[in-house]
C-alpha positions as a LaTeX table, in Angstrom:
\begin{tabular}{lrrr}
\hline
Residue & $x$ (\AA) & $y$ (\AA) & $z$ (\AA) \\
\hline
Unk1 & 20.63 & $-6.55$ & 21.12 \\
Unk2 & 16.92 & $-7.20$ & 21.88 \\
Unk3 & 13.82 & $-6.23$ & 18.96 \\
Unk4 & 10.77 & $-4.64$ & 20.11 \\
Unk5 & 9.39 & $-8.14$ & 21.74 \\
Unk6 & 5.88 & $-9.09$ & 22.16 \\
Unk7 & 6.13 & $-12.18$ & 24.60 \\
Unk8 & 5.97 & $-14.63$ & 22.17 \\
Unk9 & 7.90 & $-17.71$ & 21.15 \\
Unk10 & 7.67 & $-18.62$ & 17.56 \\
Unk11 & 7.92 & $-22.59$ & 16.42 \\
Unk12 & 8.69 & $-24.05$ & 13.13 \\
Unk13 & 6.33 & $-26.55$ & 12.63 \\
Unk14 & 6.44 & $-28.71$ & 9.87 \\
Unk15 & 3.91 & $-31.34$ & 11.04 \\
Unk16 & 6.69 & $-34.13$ & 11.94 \\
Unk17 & 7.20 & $-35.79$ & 15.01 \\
Unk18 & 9.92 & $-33.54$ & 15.65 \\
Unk19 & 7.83 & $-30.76$ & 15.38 \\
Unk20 & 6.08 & $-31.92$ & 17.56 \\
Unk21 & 8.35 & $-32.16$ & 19.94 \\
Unk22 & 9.08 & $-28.55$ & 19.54 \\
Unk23 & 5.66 & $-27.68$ & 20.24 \\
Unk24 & 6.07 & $-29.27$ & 23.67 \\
Unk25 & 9.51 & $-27.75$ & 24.35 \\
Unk26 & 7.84 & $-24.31$ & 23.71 \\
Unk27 & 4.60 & $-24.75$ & 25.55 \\
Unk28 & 6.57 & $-25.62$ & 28.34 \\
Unk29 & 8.56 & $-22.47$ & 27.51 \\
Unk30 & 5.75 & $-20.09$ & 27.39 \\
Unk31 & 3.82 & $-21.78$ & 30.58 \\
Unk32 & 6.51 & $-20.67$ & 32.56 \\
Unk33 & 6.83 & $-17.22$ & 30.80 \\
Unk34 & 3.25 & $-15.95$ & 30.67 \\
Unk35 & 4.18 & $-15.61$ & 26.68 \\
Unk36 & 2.02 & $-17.19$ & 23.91 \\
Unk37 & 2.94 & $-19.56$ & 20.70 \\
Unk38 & 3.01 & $-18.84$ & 17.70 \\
Unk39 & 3.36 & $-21.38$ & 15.06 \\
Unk40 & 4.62 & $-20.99$ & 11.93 \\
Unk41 & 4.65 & $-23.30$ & 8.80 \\
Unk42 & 6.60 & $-22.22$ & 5.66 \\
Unk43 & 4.85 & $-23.23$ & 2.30 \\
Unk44 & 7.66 & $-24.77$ & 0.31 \\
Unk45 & 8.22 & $-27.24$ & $-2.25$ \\
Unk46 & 8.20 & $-29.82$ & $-0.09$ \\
Unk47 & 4.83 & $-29.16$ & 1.76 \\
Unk48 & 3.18 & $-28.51$ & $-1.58$ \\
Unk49 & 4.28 & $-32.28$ & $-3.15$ \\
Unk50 & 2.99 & $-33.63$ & 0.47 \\
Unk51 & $-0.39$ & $-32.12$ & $-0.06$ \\
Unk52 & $-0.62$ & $-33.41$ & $-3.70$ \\
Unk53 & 0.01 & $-36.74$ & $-2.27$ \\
Unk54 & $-3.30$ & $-36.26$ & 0.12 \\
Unk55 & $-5.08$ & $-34.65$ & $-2.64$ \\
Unk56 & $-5.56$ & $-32.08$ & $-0.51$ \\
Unk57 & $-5.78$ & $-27.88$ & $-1.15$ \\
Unk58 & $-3.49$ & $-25.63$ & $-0.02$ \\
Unk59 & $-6.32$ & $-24.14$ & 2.45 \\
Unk60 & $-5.86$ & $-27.35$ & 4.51 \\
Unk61 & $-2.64$ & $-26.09$ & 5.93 \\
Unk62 & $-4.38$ & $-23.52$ & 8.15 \\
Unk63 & $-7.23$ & $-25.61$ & 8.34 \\
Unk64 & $-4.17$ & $-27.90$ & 10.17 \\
Unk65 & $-2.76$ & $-25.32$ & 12.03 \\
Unk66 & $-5.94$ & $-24.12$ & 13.01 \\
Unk67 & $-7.14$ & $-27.49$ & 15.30 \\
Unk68 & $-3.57$ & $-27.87$ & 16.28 \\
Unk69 & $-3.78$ & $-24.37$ & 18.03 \\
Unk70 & $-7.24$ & $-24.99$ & 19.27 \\
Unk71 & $-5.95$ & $-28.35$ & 21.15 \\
Unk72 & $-2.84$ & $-26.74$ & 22.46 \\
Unk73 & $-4.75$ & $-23.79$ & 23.88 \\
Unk74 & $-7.25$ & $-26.19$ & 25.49 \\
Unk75 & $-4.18$ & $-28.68$ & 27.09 \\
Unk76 & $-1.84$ & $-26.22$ & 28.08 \\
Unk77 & $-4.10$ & $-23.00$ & 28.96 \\
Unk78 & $-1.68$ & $-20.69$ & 26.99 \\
Unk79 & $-2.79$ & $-18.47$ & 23.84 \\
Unk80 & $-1.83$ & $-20.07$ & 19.97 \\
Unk81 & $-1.71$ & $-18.19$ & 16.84 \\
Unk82 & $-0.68$ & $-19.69$ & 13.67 \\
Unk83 & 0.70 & $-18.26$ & 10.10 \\
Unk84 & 1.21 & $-20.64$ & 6.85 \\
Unk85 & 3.63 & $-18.18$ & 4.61 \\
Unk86 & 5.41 & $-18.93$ & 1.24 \\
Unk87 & 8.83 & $-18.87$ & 0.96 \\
Unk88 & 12.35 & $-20.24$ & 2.18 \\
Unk89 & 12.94 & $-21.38$ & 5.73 \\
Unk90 & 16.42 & $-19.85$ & 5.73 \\
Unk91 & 14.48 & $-16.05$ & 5.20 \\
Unk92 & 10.87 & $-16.45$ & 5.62 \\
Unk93 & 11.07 & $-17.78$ & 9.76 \\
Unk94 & 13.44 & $-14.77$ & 10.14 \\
Unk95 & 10.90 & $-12.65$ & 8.78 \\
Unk96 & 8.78 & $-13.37$ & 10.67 \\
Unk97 & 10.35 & $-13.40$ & 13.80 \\
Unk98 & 10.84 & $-10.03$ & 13.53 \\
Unk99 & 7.80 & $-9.38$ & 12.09 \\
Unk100 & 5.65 & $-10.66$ & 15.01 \\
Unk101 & 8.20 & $-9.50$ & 17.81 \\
Unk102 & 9.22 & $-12.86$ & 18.85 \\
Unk103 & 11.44 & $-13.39$ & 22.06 \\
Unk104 & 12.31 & $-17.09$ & 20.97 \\
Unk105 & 12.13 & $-19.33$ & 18.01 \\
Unk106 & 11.80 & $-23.27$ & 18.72 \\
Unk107 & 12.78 & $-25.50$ & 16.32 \\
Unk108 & 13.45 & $-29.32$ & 16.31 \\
Unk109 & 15.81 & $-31.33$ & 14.68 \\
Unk110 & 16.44 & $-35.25$ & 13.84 \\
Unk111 & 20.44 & $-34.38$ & 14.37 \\
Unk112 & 22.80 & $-33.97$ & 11.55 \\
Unk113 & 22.63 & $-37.43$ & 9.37 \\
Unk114 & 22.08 & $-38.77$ & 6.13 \\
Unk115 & 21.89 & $-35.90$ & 3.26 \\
Unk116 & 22.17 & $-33.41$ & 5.70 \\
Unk117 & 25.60 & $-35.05$ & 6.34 \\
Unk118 & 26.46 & $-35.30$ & 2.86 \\
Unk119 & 25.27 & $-31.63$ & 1.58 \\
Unk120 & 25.80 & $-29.65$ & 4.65 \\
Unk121 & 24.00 & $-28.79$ & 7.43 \\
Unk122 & 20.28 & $-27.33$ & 7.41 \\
Unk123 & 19.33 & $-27.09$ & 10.99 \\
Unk124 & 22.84 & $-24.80$ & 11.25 \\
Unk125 & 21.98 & $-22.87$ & 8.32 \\
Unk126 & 18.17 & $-22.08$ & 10.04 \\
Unk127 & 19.86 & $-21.12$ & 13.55 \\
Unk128 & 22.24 & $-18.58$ & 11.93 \\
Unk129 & 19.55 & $-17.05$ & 9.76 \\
Unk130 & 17.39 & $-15.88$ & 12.68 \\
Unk131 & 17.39 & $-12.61$ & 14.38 \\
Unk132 & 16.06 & $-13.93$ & 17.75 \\
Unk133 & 17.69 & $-17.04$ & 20.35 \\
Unk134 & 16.74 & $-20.48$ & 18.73 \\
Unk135 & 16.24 & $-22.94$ & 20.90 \\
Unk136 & 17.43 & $-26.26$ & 19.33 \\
Unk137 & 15.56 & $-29.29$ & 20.78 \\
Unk138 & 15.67 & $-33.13$ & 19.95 \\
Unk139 & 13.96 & $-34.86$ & 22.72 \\
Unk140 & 10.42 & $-33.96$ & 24.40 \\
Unk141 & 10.19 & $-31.05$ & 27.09 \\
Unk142 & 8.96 & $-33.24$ & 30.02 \\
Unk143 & 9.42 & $-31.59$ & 33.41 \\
Unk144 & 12.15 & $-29.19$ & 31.99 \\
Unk145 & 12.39 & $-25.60$ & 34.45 \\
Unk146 & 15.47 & $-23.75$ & 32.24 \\
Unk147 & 16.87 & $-23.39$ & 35.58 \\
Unk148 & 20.01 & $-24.51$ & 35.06 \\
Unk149 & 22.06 & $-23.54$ & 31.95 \\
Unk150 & 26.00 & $-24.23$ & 31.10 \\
Unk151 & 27.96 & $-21.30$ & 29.57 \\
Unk152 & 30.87 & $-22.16$ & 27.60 \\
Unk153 & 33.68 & $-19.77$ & 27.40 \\
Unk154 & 36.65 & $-19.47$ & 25.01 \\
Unk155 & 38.25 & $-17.16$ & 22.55 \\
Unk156 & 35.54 & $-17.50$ & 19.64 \\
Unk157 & 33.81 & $-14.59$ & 18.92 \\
Unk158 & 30.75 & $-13.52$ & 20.74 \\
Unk159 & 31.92 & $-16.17$ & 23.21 \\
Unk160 & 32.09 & $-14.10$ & 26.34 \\
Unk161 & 29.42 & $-11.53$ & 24.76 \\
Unk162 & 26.39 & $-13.84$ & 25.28 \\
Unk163 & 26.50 & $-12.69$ & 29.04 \\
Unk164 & 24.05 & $-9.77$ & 27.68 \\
Unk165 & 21.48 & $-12.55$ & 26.80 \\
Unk166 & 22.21 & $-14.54$ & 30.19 \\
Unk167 & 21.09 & $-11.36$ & 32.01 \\
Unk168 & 18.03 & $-11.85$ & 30.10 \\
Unk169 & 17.62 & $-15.75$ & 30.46 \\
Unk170 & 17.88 & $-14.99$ & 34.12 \\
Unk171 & 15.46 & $-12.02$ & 34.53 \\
Unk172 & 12.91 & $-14.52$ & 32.45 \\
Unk173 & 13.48 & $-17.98$ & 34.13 \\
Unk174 & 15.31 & $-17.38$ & 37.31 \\
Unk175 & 18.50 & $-19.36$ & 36.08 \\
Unk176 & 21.65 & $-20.05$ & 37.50 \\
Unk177 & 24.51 & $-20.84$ & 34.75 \\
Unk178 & 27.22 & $-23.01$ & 34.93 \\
Unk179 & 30.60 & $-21.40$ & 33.16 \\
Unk180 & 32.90 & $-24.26$ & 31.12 \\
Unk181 & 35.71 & $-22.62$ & 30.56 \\
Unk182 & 38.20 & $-24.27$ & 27.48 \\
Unk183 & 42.08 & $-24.93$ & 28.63 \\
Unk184 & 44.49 & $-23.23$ & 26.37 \\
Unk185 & 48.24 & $-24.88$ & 26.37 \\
Unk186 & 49.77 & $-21.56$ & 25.41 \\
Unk187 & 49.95 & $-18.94$ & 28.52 \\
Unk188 & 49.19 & $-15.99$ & 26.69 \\
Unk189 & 46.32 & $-17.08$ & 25.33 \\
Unk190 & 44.91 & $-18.85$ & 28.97 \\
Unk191 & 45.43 & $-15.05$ & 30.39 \\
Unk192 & 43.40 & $-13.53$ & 27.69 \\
Unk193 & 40.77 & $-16.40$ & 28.75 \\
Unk194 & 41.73 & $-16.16$ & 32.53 \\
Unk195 & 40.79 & $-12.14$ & 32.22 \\
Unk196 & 37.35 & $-12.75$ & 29.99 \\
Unk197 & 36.76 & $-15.14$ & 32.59 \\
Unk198 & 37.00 & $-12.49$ & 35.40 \\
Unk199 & 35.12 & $-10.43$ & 33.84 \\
Unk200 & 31.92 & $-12.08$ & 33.07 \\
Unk201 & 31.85 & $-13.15$ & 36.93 \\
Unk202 & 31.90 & $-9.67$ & 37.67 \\
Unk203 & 29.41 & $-9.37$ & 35.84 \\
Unk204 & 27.38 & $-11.82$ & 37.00 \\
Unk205 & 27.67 & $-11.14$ & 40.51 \\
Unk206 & 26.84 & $-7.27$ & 39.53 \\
Unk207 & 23.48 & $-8.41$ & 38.92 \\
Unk208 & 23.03 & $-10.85$ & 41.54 \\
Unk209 & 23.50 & $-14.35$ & 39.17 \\
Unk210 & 24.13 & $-17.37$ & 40.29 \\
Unk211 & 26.84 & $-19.34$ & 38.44 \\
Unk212 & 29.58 & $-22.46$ & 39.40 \\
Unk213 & 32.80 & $-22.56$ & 37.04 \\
Unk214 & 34.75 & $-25.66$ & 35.91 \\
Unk215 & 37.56 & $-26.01$ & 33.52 \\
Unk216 & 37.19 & $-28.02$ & 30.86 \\
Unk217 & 40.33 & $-30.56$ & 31.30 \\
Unk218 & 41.28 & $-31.04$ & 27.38 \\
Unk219 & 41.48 & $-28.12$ & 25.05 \\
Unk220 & 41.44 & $-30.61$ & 22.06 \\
Unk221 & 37.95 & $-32.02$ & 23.17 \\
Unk222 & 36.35 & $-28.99$ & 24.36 \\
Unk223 & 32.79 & $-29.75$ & 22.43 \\
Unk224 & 32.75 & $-33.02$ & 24.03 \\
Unk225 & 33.71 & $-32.09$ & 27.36 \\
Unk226 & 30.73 & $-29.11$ & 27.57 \\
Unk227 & 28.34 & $-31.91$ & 26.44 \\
Unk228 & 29.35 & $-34.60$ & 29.20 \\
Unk229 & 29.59 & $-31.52$ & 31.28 \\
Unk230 & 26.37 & $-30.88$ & 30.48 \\
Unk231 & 24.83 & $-34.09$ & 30.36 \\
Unk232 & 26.54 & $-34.86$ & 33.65 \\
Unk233 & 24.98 & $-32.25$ & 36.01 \\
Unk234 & 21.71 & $-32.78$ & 34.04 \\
Unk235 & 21.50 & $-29.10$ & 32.42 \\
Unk236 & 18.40 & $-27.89$ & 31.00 \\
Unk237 & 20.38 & $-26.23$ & 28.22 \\
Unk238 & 23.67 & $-25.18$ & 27.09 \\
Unk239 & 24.04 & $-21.72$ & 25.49 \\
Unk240 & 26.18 & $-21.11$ & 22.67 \\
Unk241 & 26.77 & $-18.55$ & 20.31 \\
Unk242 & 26.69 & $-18.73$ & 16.46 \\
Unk243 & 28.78 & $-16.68$ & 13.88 \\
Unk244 & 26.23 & $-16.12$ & 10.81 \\
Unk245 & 29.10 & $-15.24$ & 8.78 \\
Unk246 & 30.84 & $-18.18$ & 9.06 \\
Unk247 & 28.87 & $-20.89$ & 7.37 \\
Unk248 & 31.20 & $-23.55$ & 6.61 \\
Unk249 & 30.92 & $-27.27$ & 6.12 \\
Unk250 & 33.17 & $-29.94$ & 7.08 \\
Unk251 & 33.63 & $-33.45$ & 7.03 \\
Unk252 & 33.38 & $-33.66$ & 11.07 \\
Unk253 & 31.30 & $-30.60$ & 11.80 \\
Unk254 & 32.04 & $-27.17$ & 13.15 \\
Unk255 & 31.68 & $-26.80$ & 16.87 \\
Unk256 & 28.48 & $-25.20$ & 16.65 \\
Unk257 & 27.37 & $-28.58$ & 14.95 \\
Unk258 & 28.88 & $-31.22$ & 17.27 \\
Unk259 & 26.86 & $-28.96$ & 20.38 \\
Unk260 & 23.87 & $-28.52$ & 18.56 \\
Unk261 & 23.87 & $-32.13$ & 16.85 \\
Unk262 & 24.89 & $-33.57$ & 20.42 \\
Unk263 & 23.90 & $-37.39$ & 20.43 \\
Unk264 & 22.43 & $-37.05$ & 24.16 \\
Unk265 & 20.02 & $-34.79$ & 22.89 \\
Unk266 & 20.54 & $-31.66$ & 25.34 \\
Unk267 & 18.75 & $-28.77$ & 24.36 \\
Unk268 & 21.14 & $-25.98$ & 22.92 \\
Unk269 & 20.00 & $-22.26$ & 22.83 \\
Unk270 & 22.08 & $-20.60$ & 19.69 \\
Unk271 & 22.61 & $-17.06$ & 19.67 \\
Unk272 & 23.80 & $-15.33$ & 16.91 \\
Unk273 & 27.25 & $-13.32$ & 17.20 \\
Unk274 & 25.83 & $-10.59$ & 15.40 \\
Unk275 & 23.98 & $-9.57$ & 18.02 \\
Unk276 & 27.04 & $-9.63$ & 19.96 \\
Unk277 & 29.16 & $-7.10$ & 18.39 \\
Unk278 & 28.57 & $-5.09$ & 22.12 \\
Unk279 & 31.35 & $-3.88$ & 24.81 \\
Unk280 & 30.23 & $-5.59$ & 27.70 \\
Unk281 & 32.57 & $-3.23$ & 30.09 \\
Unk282 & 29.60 & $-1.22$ & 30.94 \\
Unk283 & 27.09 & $-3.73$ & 32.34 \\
\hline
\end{tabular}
């Protein structure tokens, strides 16, 4: 499940606002960890036309990067290293996240709109690319403790498997997680949820975790419901996973998307499935 980690958490940093507000999100992160930052700034296309536009050399990227990490060690008292690497986002951050070790990768997003809405999604692409939890983020960190985190369950894959990476959320930030649980019309199927459900509390309470449970009350509208849930008891995050084999696009958005894209803006921590492929009997 877990690479050889080096207390880290990496950030894609593109210098926008939004990254930005990732920075924030992860020094807040890594202040309550002990870990450091790295950021890390993929040379592309796109940052090569901005710095013909400034009439400026490709040196002044970790120039950039270089002050940025200086003033975010002075602020926040926590370590900053930087890298400026060539390539595609959808490889190169991946790379590199298992390259430096890194126990989380921050990344911020506008939200799915305009050509991202036409062509696809490329926040959704980024999240399922990575090795490592990605920590989706729209809105600035502000007093933000990761304390309390809501768990969706249903029959997707890797649904019920992220309580491997809750064990580690816990262990890290002391959480307590709140289960959502989807409502299934057909009574088969709510026993085969009914029984996962059992067994992550067992789970749970095997290693001492504190959780609440609610059942989400529409099964058509369960992506809405874990948001209001969400936004409702004022979570710090909601944890989902992510299937990197099923990239689709659709006119209204996976689930994934609609979580991850929420318009309230709660931070969503994406795990990828493939790391889930475990049999959680033995925890």
């Amino acid at each position: 499940m877990e690479n050889e980690n080096n207390n880290v958490v990496l950030v894609a940093y593109d210098f926008t606002k939004i990254g930005d507000i990732a920075i924030e999100n992860a020094a807040r992160m890594a202040k309550l960890l002990g870990y450091k930052i790295c950021l890390l700034h993929v040379i592309n296309s796109s940052s090569k036309k901005n710095l013909k536009k400034a009439k400026q050399p490709l040196a002044f990227i970790n120039e950039k990067l270089k002050t940025i990490s200086a003033s975010l060690t002075q602020e926040h008292n926590i370590e900053v290293d930087f890298i400026a690497r060539e390539g595609s986002i959808f490889t190169t951050i991946a790379e590199e996240s298992n390259r430096i070790g890194a126990n989380f990768l921050v990344f911020g997003t506008h939200g799915k709109k305009g050509i991202q809405f036409l062509l696809g999604s490329f926040a959704i692409k980024l999240v399922k690319s990575c090795p490592v939890p990605v920590f989706v983020v729209q809105k600035p960190a502000k007093e933000s403790t990761f304390k309390d985190i809501v768990f969706p369950l249903d029959l997707q894959p890797g649904s019920k498997q992220k309580i491997k990476w809750a064990i580690s959320l816990h262990k890290q930030f002391n959480c307590k997680f709140h289960l959502f649980i989807d409502s299934y019309p057909d009574e088969y199927i709510q026993n085969r949820i009914r029984a996962d459900l059992n067994q992550v509390k067992k789970i749970l309470e095997k290693h001492n975790i504190p959780y609440t449970e609610t059942h989400s009350p529409a099964r058509s509208k369960f992506a809405f419901n874990i948001i209001k849930f969400a936004h409702n008891m004022k979570a710090d995050m909601i944890m989902i996973s992510t299937d990197p084999d099923k990239i689709t696009w659709n006119l209204f958005g996976s689930m994934d998307e609609r979580i991850i894209y929420n318009q309230l803006k709660i931070p969503v921590m994406c795990i990828n499935a493939q790391d889930l492929r475990v049999i959680i009997g033995g925890l």
